[in-house]
N, C-alpha and C positions, 0 to 999 in steps of 0.2 A: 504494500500500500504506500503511493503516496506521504512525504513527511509533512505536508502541509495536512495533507487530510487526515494524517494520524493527527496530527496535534489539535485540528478545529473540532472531530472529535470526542478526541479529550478532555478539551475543554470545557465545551459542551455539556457533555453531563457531568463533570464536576462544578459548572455551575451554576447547574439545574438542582445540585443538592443542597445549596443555601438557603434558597427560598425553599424548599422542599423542606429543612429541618427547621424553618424558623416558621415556615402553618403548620406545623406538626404542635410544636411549642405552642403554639397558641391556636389553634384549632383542635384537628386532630387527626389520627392517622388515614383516614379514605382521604382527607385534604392534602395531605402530604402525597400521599398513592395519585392522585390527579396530577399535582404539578410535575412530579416525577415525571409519567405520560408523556403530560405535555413536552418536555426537555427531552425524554426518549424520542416522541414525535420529529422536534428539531435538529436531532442526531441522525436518528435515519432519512431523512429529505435532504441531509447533509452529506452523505454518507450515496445515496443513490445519484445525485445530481454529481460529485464528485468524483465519484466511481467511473462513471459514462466519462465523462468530461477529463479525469485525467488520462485515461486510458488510450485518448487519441494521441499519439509520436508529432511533435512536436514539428516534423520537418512532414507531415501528410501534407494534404493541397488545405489551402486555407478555407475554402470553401465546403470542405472536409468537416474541417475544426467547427466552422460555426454550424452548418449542421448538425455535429455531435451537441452543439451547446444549444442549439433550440430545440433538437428534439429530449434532453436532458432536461430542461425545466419547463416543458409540457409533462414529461413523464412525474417529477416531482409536483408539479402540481396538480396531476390527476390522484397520486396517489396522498395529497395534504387533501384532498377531500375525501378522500377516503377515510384514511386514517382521521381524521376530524368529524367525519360522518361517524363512524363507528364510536368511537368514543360519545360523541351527542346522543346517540341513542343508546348507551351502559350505561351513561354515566349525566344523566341530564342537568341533574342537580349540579355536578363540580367542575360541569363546563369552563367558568371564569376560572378556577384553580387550574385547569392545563392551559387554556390562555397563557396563565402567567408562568407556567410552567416552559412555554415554546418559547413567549418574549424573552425570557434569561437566557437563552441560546443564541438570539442575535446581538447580542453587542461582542459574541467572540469574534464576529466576519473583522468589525470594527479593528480588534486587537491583533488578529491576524494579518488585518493592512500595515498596521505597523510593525510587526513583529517581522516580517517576509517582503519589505520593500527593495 
């Protein structure tokens, strides 16, 4: 794999366990179990879109490349509705908890912009 993609990641769900230990702390565990989700959610569309996308050889036709990269985030976002669908109907009630679960996954793209300039 990929050391960008290992590392976004890792990151990733490590820091999807913040907010996951501190509604635990103050909720309780199905709220923590949500945001979790949601954070695993963020890993895996992270994880499929990256997959696809690093995969393509850098020296293929460029026309190549962005093919790989549009048909990569159609496929991730067929399967964020999915996976958001699924979960909306288990889990209706702690909808807003994987919400916030998925939001703590994007500001790793953020830190990876800088970390790999």
């Amino acid at each position: 794999m990929n050391r960008l993609l290992f590392w976004l990641i890792r990151w990733q769900v490590l820091i999807t366990l913040l907010p996951a230990s501190m509604v635990w702390l103050w909720q309780d565990q199905q709220a923590a179990l949500a945001v979790l989700a949601g954070g695993m959610i963020g890993a895996a569309l992270t994880f499929q879109a990256g997959y696809r996308l690093l995969g393509q050889n850098a020296s293929d036709n460029p026309r190549a490349v962005l093919n790989a990269l549009y048909k990569g985030e159609a496929r991730k976002f067929m399967l964020a509705v999915v996976l958001f669908g699924l979960v909306a109907a288990l889990w209706p009630s702690r909808f807003l908890q994987v919400i916030v679960g998925y939001a703590a996954t994007i500001p790793v793209f953020w830190l990876a912009m800088l970390r790999f300039r």
